[in-house]
Biopython code that builds the backbone (N, CA, C, O; Angstrom):
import numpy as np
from Bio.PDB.StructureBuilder import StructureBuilder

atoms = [
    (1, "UNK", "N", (78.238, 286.541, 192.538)),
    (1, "UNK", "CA", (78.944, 286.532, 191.285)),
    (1, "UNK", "C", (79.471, 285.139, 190.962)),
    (1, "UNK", "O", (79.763, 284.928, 189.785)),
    (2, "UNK", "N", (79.589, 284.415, 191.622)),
    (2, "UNK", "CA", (80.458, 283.452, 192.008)),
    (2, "UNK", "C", (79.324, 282.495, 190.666)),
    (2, "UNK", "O", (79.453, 282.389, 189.447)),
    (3, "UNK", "N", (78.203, 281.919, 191.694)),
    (3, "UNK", "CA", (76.863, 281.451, 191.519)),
    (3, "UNK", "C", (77.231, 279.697, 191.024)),
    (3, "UNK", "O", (76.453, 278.886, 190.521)),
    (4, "UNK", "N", (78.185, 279.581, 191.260)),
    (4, "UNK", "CA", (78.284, 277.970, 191.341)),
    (4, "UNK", "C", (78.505, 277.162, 189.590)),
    (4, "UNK", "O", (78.332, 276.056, 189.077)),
    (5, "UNK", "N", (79.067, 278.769, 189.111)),
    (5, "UNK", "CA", (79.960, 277.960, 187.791)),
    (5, "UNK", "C", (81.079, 277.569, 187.592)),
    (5, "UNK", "O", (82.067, 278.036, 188.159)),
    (6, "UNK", "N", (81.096, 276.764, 186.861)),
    (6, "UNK", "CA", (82.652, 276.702, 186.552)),
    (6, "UNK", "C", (82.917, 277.125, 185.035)),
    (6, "UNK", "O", (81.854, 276.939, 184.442)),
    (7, "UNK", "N", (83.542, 277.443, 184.467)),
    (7, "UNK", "CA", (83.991, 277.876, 183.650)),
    (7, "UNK", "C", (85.316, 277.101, 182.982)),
    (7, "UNK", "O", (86.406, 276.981, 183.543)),
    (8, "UNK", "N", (85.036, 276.701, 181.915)),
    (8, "UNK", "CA", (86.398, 275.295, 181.317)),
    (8, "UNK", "C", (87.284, 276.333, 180.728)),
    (8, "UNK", "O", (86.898, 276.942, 179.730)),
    (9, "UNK", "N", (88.445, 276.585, 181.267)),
    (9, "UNK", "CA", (89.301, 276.942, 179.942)),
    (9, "UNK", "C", (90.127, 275.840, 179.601)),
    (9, "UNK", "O", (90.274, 274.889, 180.369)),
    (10, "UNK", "N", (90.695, 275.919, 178.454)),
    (10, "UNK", "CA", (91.711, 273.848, 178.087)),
    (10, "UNK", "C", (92.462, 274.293, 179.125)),
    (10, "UNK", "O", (92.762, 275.457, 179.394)),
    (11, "UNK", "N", (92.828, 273.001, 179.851)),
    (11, "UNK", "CA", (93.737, 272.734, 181.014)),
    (11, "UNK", "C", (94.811, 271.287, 180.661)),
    (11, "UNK", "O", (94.562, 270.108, 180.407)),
    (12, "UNK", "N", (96.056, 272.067, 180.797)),
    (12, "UNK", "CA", (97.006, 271.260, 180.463)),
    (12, "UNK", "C", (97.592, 270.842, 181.724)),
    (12, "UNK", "O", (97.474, 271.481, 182.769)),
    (13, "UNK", "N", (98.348, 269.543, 181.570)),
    (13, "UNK", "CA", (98.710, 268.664, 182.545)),
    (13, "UNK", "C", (99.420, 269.660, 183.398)),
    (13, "UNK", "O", (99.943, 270.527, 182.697)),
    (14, "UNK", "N", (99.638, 269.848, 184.841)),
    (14, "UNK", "CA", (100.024, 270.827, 185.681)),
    (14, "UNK", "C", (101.305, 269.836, 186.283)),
    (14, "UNK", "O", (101.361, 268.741, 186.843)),
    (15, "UNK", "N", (102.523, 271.113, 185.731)),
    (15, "UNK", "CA", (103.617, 270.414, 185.818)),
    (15, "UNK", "C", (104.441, 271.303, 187.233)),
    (15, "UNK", "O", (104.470, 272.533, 187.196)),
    (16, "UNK", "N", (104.879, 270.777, 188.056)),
    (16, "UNK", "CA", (105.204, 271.271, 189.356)),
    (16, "UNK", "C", (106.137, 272.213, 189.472)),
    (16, "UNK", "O", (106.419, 272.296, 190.668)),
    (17, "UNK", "N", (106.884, 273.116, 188.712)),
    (17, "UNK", "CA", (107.629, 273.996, 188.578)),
    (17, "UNK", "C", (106.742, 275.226, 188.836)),
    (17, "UNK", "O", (107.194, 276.246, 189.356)),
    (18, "UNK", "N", (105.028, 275.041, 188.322)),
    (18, "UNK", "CA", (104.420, 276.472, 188.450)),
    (18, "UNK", "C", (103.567, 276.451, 190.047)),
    (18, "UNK", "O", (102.831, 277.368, 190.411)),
    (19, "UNK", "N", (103.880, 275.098, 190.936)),
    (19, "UNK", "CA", (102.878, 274.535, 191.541)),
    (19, "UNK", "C", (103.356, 274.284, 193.046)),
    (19, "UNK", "O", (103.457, 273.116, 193.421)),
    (20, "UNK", "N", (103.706, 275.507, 194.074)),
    (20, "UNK", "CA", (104.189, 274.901, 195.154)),
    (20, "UNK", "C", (103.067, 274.610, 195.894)),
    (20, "UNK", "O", (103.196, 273.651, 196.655)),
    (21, "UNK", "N", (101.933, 275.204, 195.884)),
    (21, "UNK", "CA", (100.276, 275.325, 196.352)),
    (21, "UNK", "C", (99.816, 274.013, 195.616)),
    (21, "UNK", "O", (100.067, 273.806, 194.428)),
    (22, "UNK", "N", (99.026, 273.024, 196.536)),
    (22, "UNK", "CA", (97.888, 272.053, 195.705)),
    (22, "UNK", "C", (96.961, 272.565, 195.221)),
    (22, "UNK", "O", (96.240, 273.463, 195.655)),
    (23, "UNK", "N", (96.926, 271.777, 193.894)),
    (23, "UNK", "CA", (96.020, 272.228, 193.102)),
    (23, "UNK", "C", (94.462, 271.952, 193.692)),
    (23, "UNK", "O", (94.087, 270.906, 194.223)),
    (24, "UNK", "N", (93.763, 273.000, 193.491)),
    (24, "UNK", "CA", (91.723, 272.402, 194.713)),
    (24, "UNK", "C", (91.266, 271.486, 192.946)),
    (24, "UNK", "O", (90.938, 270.315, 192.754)),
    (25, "UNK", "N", (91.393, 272.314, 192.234)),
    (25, "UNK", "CA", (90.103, 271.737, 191.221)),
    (25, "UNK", "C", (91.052, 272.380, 189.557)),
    (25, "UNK", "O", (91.778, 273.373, 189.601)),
    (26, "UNK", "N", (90.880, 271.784, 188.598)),
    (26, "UNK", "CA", (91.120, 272.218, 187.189)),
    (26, "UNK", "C", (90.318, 273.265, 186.779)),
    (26, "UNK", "O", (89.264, 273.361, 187.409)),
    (27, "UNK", "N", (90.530, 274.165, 185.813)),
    (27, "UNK", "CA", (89.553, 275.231, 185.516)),
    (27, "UNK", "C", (89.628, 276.470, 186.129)),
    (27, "UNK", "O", (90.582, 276.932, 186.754)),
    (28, "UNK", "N", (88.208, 277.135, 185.832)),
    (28, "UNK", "CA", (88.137, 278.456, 186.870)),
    (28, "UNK", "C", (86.832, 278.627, 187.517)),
    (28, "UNK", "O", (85.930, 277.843, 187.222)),
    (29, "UNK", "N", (86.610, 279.673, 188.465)),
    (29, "UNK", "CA", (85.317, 279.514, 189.136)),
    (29, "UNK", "C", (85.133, 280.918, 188.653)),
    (29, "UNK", "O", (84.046, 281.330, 189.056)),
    (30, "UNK", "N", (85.695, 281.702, 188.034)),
    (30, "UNK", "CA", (84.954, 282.781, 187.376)),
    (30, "UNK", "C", (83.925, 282.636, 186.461)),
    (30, "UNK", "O", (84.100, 281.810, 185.566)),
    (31, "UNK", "N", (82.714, 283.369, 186.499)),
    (31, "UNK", "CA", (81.839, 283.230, 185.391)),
    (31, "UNK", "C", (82.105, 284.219, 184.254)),
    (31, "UNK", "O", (82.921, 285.141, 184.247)),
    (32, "UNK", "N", (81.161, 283.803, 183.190)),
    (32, "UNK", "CA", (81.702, 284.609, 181.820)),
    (32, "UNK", "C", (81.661, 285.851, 181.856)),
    (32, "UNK", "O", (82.293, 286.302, 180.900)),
    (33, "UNK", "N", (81.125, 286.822, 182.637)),
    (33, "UNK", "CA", (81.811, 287.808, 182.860)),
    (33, "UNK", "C", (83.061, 288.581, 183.824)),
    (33, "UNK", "O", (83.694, 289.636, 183.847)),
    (34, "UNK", "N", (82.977, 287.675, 184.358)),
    (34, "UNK", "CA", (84.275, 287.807, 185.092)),
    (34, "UNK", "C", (85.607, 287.529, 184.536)),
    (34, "UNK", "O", (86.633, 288.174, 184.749)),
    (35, "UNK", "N", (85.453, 286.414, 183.746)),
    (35, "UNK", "CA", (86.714, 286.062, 182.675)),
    (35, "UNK", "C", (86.875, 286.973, 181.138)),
    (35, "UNK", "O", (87.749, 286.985, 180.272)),
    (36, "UNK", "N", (85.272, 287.859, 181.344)),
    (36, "UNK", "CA", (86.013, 288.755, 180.097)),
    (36, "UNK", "C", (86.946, 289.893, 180.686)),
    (36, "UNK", "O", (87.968, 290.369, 180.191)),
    (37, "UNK", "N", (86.156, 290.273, 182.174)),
    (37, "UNK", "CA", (87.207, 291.254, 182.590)),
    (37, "UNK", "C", (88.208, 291.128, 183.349)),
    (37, "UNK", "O", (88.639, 292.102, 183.966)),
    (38, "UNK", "N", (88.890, 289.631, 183.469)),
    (38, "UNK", "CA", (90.281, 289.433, 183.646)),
    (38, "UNK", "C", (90.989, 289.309, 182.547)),
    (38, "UNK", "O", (92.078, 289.863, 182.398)),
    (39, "UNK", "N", (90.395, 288.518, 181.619)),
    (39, "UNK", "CA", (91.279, 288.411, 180.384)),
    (39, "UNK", "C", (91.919, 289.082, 179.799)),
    (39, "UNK", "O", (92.898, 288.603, 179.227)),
    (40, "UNK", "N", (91.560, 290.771, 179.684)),
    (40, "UNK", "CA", (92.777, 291.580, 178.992)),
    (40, "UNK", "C", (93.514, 292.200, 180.072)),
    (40, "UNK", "O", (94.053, 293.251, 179.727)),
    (41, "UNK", "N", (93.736, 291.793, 181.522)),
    (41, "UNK", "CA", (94.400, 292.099, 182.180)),
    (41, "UNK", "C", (95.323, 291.488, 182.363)),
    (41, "UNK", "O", (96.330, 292.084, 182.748)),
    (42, "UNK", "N", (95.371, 289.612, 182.104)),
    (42, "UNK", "CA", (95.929, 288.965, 182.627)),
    (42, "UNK", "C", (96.907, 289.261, 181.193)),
    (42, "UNK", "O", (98.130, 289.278, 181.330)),
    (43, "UNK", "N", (96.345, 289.467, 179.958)),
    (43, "UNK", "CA", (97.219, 289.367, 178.535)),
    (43, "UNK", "C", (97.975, 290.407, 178.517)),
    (43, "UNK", "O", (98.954, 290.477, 177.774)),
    (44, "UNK", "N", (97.410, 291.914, 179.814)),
    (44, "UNK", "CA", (98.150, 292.944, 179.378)),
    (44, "UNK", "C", (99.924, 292.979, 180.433)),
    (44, "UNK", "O", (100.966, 293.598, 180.212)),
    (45, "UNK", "N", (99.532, 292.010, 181.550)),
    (45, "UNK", "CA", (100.549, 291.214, 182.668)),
    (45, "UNK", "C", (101.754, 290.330, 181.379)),
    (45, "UNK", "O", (102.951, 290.553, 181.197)),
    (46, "UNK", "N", (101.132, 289.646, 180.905)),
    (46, "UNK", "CA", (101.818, 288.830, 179.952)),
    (46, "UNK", "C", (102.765, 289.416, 178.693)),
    (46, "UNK", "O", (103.777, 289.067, 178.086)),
    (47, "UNK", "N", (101.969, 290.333, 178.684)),
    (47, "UNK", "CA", (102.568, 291.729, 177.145)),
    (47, "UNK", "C", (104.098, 292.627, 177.982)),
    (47, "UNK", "O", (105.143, 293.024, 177.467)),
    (48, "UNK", "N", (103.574, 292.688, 179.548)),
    (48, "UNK", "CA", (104.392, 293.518, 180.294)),
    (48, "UNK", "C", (105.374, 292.340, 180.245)),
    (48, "UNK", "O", (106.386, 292.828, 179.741)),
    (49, "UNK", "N", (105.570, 291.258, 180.460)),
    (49, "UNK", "CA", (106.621, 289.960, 180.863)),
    (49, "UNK", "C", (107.217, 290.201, 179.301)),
    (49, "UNK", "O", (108.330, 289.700, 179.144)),
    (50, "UNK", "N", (106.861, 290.636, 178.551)),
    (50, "UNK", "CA", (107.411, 289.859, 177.132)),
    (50, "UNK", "C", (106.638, 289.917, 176.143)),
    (50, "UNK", "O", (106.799, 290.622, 175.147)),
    (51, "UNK", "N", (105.291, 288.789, 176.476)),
    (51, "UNK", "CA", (104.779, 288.407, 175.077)),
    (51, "UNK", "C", (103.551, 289.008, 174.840)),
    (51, "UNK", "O", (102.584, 289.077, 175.599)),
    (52, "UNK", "N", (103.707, 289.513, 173.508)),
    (52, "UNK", "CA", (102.505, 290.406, 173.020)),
    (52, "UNK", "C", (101.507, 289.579, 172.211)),
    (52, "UNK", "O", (100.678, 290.137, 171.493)),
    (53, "UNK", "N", (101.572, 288.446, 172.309)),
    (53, "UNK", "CA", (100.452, 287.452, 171.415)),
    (53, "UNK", "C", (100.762, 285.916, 172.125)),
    (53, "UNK", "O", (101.454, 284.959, 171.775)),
    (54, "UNK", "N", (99.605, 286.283, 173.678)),
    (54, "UNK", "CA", (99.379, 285.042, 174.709)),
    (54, "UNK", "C", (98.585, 284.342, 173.416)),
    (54, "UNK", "O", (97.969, 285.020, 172.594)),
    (55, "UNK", "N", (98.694, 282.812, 173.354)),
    (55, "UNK", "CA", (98.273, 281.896, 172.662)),
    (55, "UNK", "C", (97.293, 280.966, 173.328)),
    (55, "UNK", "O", (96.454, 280.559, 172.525)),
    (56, "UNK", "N", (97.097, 280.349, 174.973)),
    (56, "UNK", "CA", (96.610, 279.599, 175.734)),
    (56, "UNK", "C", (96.244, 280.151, 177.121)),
    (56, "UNK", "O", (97.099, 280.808, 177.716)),
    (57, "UNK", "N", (95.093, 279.948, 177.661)),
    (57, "UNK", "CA", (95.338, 280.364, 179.289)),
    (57, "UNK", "C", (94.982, 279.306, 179.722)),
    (57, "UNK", "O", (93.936, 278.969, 179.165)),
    (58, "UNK", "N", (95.464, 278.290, 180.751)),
    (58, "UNK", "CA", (95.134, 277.120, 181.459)),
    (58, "UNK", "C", (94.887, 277.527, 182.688)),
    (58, "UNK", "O", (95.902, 278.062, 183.134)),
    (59, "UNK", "N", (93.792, 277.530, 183.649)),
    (59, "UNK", "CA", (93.126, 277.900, 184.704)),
    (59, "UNK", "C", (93.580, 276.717, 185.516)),
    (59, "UNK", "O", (93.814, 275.588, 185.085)),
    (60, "UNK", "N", (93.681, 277.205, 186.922)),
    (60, "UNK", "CA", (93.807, 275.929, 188.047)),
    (60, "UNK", "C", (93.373, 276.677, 189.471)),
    (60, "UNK", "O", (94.226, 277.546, 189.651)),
    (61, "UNK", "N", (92.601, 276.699, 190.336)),
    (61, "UNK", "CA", (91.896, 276.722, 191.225)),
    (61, "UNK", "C", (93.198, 276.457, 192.253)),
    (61, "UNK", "O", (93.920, 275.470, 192.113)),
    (62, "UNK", "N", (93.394, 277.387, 193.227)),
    (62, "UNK", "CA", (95.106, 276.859, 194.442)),
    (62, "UNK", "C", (93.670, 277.233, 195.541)),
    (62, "UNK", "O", (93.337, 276.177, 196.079)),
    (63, "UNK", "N", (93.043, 278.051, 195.859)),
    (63, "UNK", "CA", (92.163, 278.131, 197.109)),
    (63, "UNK", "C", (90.658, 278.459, 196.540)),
    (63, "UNK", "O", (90.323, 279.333, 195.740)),
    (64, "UNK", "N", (89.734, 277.317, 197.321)),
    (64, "UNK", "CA", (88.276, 277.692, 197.165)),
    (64, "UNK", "C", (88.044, 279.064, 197.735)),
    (64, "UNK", "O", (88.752, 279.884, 198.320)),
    (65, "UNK", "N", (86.316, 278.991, 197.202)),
    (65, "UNK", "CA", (86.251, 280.748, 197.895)),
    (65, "UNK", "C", (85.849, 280.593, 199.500)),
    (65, "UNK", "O", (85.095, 279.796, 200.058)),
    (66, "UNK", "N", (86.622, 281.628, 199.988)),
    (66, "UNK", "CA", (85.772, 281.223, 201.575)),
    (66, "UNK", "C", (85.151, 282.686, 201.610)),
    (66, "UNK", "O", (85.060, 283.481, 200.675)),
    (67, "UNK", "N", (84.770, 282.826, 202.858)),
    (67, "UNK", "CA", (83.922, 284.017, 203.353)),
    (67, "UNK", "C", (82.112, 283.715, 203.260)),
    (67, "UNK", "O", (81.553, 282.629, 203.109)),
    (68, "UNK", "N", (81.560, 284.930, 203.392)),
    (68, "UNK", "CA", (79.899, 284.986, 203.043)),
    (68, "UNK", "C", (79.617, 285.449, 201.562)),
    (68, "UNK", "O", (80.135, 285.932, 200.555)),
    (69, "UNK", "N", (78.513, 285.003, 202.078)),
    (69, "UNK", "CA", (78.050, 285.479, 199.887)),
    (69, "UNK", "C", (78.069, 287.012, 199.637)),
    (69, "UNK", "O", (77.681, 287.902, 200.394)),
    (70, "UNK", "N", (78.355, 287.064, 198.987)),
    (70, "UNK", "CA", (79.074, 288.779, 198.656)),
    (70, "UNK", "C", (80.310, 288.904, 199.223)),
    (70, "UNK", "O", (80.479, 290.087, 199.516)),
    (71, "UNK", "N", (80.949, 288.447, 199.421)),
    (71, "UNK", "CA", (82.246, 288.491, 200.374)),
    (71, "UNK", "C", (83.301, 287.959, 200.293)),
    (71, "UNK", "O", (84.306, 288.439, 200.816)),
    (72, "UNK", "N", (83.295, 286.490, 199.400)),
    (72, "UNK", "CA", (83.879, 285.390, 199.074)),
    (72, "UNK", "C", (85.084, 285.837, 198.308)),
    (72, "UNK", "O", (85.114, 286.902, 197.692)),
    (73, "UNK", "N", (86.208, 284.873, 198.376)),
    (73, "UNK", "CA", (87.355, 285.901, 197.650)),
    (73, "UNK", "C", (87.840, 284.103, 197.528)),
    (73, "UNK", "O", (87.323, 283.142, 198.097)),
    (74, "UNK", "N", (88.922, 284.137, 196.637)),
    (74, "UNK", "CA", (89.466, 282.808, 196.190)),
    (74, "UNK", "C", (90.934, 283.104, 195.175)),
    (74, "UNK", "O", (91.472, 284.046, 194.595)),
    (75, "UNK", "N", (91.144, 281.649, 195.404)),
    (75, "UNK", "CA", (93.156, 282.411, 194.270)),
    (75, "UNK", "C", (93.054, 280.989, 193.280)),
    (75, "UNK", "O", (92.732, 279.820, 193.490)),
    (76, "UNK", "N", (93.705, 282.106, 191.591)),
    (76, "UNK", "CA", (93.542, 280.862, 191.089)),
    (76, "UNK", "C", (94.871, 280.497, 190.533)),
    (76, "UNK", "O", (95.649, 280.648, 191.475)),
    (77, "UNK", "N", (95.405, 280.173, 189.695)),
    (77, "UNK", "CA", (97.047, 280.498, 189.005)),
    (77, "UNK", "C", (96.566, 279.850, 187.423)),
    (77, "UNK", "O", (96.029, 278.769, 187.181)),
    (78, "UNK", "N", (97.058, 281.155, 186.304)),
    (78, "UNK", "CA", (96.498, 280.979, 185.495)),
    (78, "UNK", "C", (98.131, 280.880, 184.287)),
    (78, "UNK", "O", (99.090, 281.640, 184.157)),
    (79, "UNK", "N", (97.780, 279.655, 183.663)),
    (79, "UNK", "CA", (99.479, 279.280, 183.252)),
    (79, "UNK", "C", (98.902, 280.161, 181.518)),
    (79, "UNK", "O", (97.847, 279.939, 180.926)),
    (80, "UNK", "N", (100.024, 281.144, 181.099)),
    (80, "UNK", "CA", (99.566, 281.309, 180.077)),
    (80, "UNK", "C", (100.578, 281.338, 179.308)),
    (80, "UNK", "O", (101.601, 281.955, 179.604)),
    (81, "UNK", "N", (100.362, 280.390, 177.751)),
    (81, "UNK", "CA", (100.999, 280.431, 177.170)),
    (81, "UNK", "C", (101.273, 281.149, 175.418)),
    (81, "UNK", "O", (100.313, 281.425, 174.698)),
    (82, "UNK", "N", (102.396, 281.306, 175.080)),
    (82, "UNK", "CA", (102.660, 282.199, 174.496)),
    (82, "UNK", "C", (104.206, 282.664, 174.072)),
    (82, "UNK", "O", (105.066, 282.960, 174.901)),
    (83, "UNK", "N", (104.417, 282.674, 172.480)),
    (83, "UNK", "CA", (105.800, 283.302, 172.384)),
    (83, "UNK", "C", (106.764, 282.013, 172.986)),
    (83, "UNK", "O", (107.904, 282.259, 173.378)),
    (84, "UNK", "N", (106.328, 280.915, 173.018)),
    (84, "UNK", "CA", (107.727, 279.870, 173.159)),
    (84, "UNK", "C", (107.897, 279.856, 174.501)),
    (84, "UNK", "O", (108.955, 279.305, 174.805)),
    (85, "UNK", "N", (107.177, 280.302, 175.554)),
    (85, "UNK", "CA", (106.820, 280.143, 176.578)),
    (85, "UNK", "C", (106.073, 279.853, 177.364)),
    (85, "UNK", "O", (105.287, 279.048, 176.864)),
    (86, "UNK", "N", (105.749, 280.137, 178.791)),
    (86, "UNK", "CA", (104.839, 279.653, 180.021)),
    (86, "UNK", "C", (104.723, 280.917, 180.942)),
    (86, "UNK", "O", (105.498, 280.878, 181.897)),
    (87, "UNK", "N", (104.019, 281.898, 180.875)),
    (87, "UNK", "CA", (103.854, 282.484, 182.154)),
    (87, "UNK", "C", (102.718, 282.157, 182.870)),
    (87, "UNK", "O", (101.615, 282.008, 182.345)),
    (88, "UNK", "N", (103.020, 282.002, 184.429)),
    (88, "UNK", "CA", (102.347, 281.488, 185.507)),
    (88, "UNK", "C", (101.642, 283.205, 186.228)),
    (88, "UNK", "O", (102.322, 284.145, 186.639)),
    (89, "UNK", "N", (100.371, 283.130, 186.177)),
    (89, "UNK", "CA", (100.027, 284.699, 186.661)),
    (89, "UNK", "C", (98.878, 284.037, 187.607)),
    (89, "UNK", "O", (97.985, 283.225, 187.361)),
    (90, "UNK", "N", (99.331, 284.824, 188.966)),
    (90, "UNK", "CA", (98.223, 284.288, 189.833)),
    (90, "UNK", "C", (97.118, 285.565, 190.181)),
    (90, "UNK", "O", (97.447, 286.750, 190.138)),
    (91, "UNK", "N", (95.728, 285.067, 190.538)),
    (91, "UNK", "CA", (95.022, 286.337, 190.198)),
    (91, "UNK", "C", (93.489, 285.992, 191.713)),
    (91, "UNK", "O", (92.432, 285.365, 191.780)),
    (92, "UNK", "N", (94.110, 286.645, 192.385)),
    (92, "UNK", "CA", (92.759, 286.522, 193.400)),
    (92, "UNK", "C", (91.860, 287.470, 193.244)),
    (92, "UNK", "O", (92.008, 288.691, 193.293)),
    (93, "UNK", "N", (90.364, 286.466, 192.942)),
    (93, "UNK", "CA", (89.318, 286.781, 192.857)),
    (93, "UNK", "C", (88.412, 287.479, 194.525)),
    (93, "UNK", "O", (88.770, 287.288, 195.687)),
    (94, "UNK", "N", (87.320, 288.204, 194.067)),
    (94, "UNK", "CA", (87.022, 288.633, 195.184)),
    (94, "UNK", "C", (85.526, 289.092, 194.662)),
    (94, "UNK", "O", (85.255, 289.532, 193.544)),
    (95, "UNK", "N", (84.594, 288.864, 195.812)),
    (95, "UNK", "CA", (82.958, 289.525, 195.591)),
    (95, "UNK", "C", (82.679, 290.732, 195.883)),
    (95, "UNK", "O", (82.844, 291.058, 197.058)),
    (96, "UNK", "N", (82.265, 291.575, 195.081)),
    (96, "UNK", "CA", (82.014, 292.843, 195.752)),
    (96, "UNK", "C", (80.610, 292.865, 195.922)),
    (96, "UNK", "O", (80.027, 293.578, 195.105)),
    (97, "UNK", "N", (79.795, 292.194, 196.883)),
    (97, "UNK", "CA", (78.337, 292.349, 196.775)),
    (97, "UNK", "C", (77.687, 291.021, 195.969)),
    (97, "UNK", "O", (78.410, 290.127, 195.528)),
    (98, "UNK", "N", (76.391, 291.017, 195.853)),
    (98, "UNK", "CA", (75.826, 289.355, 195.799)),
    (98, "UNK", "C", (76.134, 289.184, 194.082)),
    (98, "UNK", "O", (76.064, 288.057, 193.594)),
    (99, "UNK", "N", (76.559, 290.657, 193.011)),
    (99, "UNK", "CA", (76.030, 290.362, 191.642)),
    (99, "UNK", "C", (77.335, 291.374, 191.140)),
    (99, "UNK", "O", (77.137, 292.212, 190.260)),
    (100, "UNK", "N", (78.674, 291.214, 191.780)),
    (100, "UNK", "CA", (79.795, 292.154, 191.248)),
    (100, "UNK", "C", (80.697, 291.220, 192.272)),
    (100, "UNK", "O", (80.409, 290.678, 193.339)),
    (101, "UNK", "N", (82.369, 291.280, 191.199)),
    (101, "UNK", "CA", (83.340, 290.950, 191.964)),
    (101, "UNK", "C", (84.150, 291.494, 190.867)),
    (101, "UNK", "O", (83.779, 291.799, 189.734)),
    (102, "UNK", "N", (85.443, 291.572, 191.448)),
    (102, "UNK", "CA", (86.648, 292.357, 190.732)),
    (102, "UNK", "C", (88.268, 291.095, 191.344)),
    (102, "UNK", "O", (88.341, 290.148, 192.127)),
    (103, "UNK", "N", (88.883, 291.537, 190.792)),
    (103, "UNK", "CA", (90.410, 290.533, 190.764)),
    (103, "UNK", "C", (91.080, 291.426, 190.625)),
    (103, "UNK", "O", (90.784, 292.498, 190.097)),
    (104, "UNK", "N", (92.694, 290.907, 191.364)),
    (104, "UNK", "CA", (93.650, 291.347, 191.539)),
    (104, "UNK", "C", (95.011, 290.558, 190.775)),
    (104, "UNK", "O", (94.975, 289.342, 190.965)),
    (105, "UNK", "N", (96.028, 290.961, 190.069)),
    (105, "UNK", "CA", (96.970, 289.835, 189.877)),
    (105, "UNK", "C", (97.491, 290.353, 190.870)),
    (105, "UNK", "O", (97.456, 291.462, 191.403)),
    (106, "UNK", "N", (98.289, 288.804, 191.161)),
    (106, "UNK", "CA", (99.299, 288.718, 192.826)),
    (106, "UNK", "C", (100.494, 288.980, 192.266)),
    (106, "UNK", "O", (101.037, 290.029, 192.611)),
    (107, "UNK", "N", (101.028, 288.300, 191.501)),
    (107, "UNK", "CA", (102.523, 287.885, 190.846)),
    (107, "UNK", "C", (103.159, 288.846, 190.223)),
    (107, "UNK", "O", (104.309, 288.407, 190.187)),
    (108, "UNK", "N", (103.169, 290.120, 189.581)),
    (108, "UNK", "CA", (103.434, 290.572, 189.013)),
    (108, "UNK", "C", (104.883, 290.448, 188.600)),
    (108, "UNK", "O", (105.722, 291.077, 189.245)),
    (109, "UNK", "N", (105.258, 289.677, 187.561)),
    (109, "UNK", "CA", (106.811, 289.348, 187.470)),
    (109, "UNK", "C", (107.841, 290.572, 186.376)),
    (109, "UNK", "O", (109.053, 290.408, 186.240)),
]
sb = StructureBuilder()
sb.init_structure("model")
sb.init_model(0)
sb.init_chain("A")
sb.init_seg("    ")
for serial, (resi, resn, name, xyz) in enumerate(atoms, 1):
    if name == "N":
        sb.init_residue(resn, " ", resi, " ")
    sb.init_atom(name, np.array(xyz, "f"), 0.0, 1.0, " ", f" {name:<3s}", serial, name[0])
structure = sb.get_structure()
C-alpha cells in the first residue's frame, strides 16, 4: 500500500509546541487512497475537538515505516487547521497485506 509515494499536502513551517518527536520527512507517505480514507476521519476528530469546518491539513512524517511488506506500520502528526485554530492529530498508519492498510488516530483530545 505504501508503494513508495509520497503524497504533498501544503506543509507549513513546523513550530515546536506540536513537535516533541523529530520530524523524519515533510508530507505524508499515504497514497491517494489512503488519504481519502483518513481524511474524513481525521475532520470527524477535529469536528469532535470543536471545529466543524477544518480549513488546512499539514502532514509531517515523526516515524518511517518499519516492518515487512504487508506489515509496515509508521506515525505521522497531522497539524490541522481550522476555526482560528491548530489541532495536532496523530494517526498511525499500518499495512494490512501487500495492496490494503488502515490507520488509527493516537491522540484523541
Amino acid at each position: 500500500m505504501l508503494c513508495g509515494l509520497l503524497v504533498s499536502l501544503p506543509v507549513a513551517a513546523a513550530e515546536g509546541e506540536y513537535f516533541s518527536e523529530e520530524i523524519v520527512l515533510q508530507g505524508t507517505l499515504a497514497n491517494e487512497t489512503l488519504l481519502k480514507d483518513a481524511m474524513p476521519g481525521v475532520a470527524a476528530e477535529v469536528a469532535r475537538r470543536g471545529c466543524e469546518v477544518p480549513e488546512q491539513f499539514f502532514a509531517f512524517v515523526l516515524a518511517m515505516p518499519k516492518g515487512e511488506v504487508g506489515e509496515r506500520y509508521w506515525h505521522e502528526r497531522w497539524i490541522v487547521e481550522g476555526c482560528e485554530r491548530e489541532y495536532p492529530v496523530d494517526i498511525e498508519f499500518r499495512e494490512d497485506g501487500v495492496n490494503a492498510a488502515y490507520w488509527t488516530i493516537k491522540n484523541k483530545g
